[in-house]
PyMOL commands that place a pseudoatom at each C-alpha (Angstrom):
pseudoatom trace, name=CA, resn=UNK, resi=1, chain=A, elem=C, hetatm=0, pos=[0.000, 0.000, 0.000]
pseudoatom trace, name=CA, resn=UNK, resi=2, chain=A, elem=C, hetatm=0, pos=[1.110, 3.501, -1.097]
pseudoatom trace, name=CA, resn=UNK, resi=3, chain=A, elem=C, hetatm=0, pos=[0.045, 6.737, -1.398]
pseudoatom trace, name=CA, resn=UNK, resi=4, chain=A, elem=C, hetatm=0, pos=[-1.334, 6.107, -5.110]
pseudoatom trace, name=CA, resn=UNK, resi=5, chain=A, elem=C, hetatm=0, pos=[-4.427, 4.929, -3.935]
pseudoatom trace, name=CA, resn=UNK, resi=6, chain=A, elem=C, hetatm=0, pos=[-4.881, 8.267, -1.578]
pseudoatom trace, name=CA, resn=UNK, resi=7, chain=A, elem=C, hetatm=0, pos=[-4.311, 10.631, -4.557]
pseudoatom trace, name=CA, resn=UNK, resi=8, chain=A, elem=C, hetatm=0, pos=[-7.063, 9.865, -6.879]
pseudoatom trace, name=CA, resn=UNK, resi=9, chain=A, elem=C, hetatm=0, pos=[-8.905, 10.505, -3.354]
pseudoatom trace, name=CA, resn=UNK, resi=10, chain=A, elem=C, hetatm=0, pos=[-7.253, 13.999, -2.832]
pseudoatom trace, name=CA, resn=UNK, resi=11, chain=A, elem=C, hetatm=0, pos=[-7.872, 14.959, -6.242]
pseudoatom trace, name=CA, resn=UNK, resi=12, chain=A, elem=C, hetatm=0, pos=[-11.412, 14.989, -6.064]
pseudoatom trace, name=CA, resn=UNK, resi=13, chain=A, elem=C, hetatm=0, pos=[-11.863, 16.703, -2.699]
pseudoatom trace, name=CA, resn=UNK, resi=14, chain=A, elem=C, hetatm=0, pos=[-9.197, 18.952, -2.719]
pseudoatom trace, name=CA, resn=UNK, resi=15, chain=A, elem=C, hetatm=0, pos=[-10.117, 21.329, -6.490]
pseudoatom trace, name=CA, resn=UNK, resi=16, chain=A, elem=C, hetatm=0, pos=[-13.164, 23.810, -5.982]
pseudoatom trace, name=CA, resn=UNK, resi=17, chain=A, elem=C, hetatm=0, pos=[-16.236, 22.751, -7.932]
pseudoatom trace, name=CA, resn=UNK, resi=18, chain=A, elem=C, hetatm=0, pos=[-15.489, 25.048, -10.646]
pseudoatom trace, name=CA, resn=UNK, resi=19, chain=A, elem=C, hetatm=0, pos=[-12.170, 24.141, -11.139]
pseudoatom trace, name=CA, resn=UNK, resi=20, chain=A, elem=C, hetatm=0, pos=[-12.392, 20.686, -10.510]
pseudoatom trace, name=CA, resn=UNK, resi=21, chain=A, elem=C, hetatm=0, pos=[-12.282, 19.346, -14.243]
pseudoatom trace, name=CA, resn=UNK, resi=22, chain=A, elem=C, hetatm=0, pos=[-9.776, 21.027, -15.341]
pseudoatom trace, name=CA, resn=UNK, resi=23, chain=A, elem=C, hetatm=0, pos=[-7.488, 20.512, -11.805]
pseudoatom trace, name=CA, resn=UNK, resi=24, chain=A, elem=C, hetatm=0, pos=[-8.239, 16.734, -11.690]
pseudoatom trace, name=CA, resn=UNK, resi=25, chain=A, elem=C, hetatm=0, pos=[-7.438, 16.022, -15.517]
pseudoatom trace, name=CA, resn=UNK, resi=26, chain=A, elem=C, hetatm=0, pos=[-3.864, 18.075, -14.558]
pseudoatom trace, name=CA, resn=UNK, resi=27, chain=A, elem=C, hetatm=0, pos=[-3.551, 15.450, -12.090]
pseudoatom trace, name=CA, resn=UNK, resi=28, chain=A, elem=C, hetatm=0, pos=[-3.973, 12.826, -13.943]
pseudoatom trace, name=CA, resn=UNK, resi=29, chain=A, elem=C, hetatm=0, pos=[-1.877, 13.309, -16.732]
pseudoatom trace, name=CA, resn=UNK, resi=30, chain=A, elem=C, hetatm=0, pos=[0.691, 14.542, -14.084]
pseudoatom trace, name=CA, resn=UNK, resi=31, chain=A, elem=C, hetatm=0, pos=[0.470, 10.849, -12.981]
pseudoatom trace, name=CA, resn=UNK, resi=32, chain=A, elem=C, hetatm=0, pos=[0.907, 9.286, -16.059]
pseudoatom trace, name=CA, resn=UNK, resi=33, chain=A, elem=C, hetatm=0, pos=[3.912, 11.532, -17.099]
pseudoatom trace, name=CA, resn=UNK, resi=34, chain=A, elem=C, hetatm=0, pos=[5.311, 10.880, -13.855]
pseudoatom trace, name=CA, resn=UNK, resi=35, chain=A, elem=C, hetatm=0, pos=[5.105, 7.212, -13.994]
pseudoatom trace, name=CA, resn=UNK, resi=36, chain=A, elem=C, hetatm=0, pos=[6.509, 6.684, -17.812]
pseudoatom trace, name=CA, resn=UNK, resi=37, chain=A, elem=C, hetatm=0, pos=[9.568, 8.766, -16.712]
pseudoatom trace, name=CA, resn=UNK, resi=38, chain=A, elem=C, hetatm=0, pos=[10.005, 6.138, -14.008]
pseudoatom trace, name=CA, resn=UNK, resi=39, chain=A, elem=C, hetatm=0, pos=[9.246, 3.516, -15.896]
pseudoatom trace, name=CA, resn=UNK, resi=40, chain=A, elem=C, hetatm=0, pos=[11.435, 4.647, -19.040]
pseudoatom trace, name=CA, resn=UNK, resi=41, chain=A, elem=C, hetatm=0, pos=[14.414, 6.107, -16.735]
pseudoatom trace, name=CA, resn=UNK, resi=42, chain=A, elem=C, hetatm=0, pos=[14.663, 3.027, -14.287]
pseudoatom trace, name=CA, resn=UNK, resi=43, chain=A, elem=C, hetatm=0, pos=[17.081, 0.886, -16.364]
pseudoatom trace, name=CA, resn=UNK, resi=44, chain=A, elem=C, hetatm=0, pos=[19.710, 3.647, -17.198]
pseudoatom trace, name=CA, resn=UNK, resi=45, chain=A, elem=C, hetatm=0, pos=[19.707, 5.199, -13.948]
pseudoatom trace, name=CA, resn=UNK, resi=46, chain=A, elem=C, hetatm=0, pos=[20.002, 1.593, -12.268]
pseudoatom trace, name=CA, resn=UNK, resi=47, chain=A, elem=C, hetatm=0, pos=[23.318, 1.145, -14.720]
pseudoatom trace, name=CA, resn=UNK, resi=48, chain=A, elem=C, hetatm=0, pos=[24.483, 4.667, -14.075]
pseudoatom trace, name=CA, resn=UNK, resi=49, chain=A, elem=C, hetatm=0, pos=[24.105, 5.086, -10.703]
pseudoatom trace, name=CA, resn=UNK, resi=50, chain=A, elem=C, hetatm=0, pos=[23.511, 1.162, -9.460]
pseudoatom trace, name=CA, resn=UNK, resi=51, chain=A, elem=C, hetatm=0, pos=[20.531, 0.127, -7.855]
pseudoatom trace, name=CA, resn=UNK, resi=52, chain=A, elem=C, hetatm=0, pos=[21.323, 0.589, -4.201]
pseudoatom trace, name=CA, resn=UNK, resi=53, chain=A, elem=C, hetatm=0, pos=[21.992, 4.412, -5.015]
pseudoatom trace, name=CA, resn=UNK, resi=54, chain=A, elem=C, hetatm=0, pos=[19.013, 4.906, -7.637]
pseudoatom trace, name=CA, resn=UNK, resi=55, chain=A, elem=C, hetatm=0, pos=[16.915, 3.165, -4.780]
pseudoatom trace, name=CA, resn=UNK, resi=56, chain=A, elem=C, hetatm=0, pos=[18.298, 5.695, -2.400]
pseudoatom trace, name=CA, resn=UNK, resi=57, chain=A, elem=C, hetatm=0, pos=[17.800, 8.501, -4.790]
pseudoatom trace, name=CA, resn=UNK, resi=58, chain=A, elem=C, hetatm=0, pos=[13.557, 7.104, -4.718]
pseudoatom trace, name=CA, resn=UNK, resi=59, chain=A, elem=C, hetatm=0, pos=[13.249, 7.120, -1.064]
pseudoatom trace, name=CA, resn=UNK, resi=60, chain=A, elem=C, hetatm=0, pos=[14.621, 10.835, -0.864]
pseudoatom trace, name=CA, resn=UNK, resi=61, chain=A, elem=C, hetatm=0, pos=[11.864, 11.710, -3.902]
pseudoatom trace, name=CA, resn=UNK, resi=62, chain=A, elem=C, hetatm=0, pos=[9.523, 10.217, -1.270]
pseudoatom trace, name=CA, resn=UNK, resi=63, chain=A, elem=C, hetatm=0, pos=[10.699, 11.456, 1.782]
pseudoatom trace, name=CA, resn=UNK, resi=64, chain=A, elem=C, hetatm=0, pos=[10.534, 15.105, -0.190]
pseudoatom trace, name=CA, resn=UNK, resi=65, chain=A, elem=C, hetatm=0, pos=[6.988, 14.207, -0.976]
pseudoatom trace, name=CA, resn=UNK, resi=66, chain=A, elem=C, hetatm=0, pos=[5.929, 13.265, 2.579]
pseudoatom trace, name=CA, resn=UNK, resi=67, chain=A, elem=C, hetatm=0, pos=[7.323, 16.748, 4.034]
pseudoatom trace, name=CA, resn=UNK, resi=68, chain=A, elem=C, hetatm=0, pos=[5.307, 18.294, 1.078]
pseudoatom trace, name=CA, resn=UNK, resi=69, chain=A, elem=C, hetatm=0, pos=[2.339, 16.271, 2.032]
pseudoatom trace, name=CA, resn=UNK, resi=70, chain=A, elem=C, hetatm=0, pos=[2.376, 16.932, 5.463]
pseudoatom trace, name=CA, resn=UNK, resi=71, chain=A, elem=C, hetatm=0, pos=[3.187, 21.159, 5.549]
pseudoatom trace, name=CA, resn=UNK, resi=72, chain=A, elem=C, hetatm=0, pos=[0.596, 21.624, 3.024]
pseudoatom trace, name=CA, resn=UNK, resi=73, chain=A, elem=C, hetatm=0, pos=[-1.768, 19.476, 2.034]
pseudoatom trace, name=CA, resn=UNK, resi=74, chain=A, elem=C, hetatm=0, pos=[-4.912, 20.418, 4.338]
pseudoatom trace, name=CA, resn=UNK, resi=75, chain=A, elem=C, hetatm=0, pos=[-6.794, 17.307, 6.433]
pseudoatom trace, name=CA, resn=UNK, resi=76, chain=A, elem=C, hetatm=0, pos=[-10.458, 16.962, 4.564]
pseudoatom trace, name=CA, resn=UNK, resi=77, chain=A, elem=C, hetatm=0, pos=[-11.522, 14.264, 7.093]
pseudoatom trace, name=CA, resn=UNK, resi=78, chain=A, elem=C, hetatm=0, pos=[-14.961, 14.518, 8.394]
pseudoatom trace, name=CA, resn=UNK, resi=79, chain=A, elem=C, hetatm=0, pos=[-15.388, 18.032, 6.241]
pseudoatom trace, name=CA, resn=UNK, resi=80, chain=A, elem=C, hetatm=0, pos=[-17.549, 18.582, 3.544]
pseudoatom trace, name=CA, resn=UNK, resi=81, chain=A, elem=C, hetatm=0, pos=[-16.774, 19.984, -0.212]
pseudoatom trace, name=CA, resn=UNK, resi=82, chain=A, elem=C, hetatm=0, pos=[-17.602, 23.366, 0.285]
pseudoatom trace, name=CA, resn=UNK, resi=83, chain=A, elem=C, hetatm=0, pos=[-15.663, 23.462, 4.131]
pseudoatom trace, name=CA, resn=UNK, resi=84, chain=A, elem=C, hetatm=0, pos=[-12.813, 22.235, 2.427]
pseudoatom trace, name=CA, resn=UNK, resi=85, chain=A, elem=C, hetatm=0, pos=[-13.117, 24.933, -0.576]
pseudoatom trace, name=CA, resn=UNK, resi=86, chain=A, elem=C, hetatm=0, pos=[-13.200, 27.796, 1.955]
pseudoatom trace, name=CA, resn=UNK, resi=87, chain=A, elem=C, hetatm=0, pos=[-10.114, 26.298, 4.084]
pseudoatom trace, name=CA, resn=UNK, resi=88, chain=A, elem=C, hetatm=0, pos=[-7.998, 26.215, 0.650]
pseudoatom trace, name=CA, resn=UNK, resi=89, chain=A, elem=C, hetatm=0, pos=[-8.770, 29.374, -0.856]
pseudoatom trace, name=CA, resn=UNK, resi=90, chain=A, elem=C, hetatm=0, pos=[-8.120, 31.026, 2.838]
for i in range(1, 90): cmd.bond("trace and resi %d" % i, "trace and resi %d" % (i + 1))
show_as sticks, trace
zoom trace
């Protein structure tokens, strides 16, 4: 279990209604781009750089991603659409 799930979640709460559209179809192909450079990049970065390093080099990506996560991505639990609208565009 990762956080891929919990994004296609966040998406969908986290873009005001009129916005939504356009801001989850962003995401989406933000995902997609992001995985094919993964997915194309993995074998010459494991040869450049070895796999314990390039393994090394996805955990910091992560870790990154968790700070970013937790300093500003608002909690929507137990809120509703339009609460968590009016705590974002604060």
């Amino acid at each position: 279990i990762s956080f891929g799930p919990i994004s296609w979640l966040m998406v969908s709460e986290i873009f005001p209604l009129r916005t939504r559209g356009r801001g989850i179809s962003m995401a989406v192909l933000t995902n997609f781009a992001s995985n094919a450079v993964v997915t194309f990049a993995f074998s010459p970065l494991k040869e450049y750089l070895g796999a314990e390093n390039l393994f090394l080099l996805f955990a910091a990506i992560a870790l990154v991603s968790l700070l970013f996560i937790v300093t500003s991505v608002p909690e929507t639990k137990g809120l509703s659409l339009e609460d968590i609208e009016s705590k974002i565009l604060k």
